[in-house]
N, C-alpha and C positions, 0 to 999 in steps of 0.2 A: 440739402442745400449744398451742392457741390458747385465745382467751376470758379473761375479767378485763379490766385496764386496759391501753393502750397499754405499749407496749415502746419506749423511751427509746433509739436510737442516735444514740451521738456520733461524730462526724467520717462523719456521712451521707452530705457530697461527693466523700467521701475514694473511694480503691483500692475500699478492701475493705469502708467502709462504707455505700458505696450498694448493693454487690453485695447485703450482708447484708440491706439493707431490701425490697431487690426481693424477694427470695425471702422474706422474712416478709409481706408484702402482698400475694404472693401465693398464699399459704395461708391468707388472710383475717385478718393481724393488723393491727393500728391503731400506726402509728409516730409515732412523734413524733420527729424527726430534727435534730442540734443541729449545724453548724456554724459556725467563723469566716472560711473563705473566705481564709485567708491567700496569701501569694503566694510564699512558696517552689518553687512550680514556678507556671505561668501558669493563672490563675483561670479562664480558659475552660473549661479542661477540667470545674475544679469546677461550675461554673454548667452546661454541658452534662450531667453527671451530674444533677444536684438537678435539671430539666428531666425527666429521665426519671422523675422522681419526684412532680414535683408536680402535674402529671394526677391522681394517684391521690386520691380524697375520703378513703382513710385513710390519709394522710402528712400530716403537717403540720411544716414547715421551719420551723426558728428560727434565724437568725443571730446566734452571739451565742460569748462565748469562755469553754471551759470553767474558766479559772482564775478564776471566777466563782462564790462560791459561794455569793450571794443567788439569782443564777442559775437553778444547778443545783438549790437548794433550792426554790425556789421550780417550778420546772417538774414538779420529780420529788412533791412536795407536792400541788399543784392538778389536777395531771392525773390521778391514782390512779395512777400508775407503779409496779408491782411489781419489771417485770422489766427490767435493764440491761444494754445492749452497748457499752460503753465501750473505743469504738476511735479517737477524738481523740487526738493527739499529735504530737510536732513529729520529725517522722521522718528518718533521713539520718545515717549513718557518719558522711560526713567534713567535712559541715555542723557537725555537734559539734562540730568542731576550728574554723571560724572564728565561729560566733554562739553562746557558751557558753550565754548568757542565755534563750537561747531556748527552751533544753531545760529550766532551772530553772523556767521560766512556765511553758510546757505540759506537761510530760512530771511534775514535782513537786510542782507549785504545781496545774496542773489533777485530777492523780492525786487528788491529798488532797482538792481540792475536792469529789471524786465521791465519795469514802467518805465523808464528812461529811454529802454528802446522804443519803446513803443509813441511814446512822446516823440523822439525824434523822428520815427517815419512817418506822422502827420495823417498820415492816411490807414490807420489800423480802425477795423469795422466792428472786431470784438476783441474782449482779451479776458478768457475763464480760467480761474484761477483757483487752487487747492485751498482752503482753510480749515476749521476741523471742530468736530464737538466739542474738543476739548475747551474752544472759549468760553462755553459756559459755565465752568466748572462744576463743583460737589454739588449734587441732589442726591437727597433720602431717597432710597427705594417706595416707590406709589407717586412719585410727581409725575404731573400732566407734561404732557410734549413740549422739547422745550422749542419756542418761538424765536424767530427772528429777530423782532421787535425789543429783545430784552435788551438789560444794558450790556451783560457781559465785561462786569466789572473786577472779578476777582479769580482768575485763574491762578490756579493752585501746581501749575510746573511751571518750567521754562519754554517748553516746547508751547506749551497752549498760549504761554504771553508770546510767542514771538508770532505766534498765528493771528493774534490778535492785533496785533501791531502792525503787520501786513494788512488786515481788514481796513486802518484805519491811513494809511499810507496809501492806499488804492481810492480812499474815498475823499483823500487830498488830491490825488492826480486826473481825477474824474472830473474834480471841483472846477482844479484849477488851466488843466488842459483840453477841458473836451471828452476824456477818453471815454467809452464805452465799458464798464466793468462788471463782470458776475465775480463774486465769489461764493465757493462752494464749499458747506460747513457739512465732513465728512462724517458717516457714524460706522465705526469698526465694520470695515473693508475686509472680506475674506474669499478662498474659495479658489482653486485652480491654478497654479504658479504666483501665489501669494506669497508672504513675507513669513521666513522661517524664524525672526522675531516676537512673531504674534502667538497666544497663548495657545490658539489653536493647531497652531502647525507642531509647536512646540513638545504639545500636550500629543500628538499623533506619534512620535516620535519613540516617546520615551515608552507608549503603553507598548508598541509595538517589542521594543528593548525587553518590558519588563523592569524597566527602572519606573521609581515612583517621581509624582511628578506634584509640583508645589502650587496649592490652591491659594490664593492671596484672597484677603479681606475675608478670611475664614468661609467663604463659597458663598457671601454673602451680597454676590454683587450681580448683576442686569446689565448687560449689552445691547445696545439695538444693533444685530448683526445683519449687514447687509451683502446683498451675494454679488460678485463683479459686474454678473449681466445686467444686473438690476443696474447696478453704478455707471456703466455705462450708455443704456438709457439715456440717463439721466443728464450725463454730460454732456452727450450729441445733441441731445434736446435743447439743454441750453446754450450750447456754442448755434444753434441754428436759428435762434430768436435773443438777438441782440438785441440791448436795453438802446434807450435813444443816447445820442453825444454826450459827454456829461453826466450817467446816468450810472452812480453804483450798485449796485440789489447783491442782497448777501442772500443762500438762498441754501434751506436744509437738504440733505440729500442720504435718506437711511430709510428702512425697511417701514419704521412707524410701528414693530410688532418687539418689544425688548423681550431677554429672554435669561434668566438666570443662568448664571455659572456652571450650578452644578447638572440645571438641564443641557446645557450645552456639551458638559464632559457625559451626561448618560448617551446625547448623539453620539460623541464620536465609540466611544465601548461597543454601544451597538455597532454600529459601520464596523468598526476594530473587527470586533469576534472576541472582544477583550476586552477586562476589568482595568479600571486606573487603581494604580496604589497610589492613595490621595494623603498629602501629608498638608493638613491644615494649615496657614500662615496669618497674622494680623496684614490689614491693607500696610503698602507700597504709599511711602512719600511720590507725592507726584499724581496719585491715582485715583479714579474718582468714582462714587459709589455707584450710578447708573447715567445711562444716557438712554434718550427715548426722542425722537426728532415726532414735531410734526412737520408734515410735508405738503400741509393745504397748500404753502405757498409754487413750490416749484410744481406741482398736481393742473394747478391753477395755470399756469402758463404754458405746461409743455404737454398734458395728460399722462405724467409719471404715475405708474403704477407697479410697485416693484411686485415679481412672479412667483420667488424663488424663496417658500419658506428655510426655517434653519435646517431643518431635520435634511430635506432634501436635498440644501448645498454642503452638505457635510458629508452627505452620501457621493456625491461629485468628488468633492474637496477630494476622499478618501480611492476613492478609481481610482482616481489620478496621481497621488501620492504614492500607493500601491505600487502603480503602473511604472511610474520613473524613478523611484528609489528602490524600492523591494526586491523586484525583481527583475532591477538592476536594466533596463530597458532604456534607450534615450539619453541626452547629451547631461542629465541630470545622477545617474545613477550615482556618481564619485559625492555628492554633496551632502547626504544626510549623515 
């Protein structure tokens, strides 16, 4: 579904926002790509992404932050921007527990910003937006997929209430202005210029070092890890099947396949060529025992069918990590 005005994504340098842009420019869409380059993990990595991006004659990179909302208005105004991928935000479980404020700026104060814009150009066709498993909060290991439909009343950080709070602010402005809204309730995102944050980048690092590396909730915990390509699927798919005016759908977006912890650290050893020296930990304030999506919903609308078991994007994950840190190759090598 190409054609019309540029396609507006936020946090472009991000994970999963550059990924989304690459694959819309390269189906011939014209981006316009907003971020602030913050440094809660090391900007190199960002600037390395947006690098891959600004080659392209239809990209155009704005640095700039979205709790801005002359900003946002003003871009999403002048440029004819119909359609929006609004994936900026200040991301991190246990982050939320030491820089509160941070998430009130990005994740609150930006969210609103972006429906606002959006409200004022009158004429936006879509506008997909990040949310996260995390609204569901704590499930025991063996719960059934968790559903849409739930209430999602009790999140257990700050980062999952503000995600939530976004859910329900996007579902006022849908109400009350018209808009067209998805949002997309993410399940741990990994795999090829991911987040040196996440347990798994984290956990590559150190086996590599020889330092040992810290298993929280005593290895006793299930991720449904999902691999980028799979994620992005996912989001093209539903940026291209717009709900009707008025119309919010929250909608899961993860593999459907969870996977324990500690099978997850035997992936990466293997790929490694190397043992983890594993120093057991109780769970993490903030963190929660498993996440398992089901994905009848977004299946049902767009034929998502994520590719990429774990074993195999850990094999990736690990190329490529090799390949730009290790030995020292590519605009990445200074970062690890």
């Amino acid at each position: 579904m190409t054609g019309g005005g540029p396609v507006l994504v936020t946090g472009a340098a991000g994970f999963i926002g550059h990924a989304v842009s690459e694959r819309l420019l390269a189906r011939g869409e014209r981006v316009i790509g907003l971020d602030n380059f913050n440094d809660y993990y090391d900007v190199s990595l960002k600037e390395a992404r947006a690098a891959r991006l600004v080659g392209n004659l239809d990209f155009r990179l704005v640095r700039g932050d979205i709790a801005s909302p002359e900003l946002l208005a003003e871009l999403v105004a002048q440029n004819g921007v119909r359609r929006i991928v609004h994936l900026a935000a200040q991301a991190g479980v246990r982050y939320s527990i030491e820089n509160p404020f941070a998430y009130e700026h990005s994740n609150l104060k930006g969210h609103l910003a972006m429906l606002e814009a959006a409200r004022q150009a009158g004429d936006i066709t879509h506008l997909v937006y990040a949310s996260s498993s995390s609204v569901y909060g704590d499930r025991p290991l063996g719960s059934a997929g968790f559903r849409e439909d739930e209430p999602c009343t009790a999140p257990v950080s700050l980062y999952a209430a503000t995600k939530r709070s976004c859910e329900l602010m996007s579902q006022t402005y849908a109400s009350l202005y018209g808009l067209p809204l998805s949002g997309l309730r993410f399940f741990t995102v990994y795999g090829p210029w991911g987040r040196p944050d996440m347990a798994y980048f984290g956990f590559a690092r150190k086996i590599l070092l020889g330092q040992p590396i810290e298993v929280f909730g005593e290895g006793r915990m299930a991720r449904d890890f999902t691999y980028i390509d799979d994620i992005v699927d996912g989001v093209v798919g539903v940026l291209d099947r717009p709900p009707e005016s008025g119309e919010h759908r929250l909608l899961n977006i993860g593999d459907c396949r969870p996977v324990g912890l500690m099978d997850m650290i035997a992936m990466l050893e293997r790929a490694l060529g190397r043992p983890a020296i594993k120093l057991m930990r109780p769970m993490q304030p903030g963190d929660v025992t498993a996440t398992f999506a089901d994905i009848s919903k977004i299946r049902d609308l767009t034929g998502y069918d994520p590719q990429v078991p774990l074993d195999q994007g850990i094999e990736r994950f690990v190329d490529w990590y090799l390949g730009e840190f290790e030995q020292g190759r590519g605009p990445m090598a200074a970062v690890a």
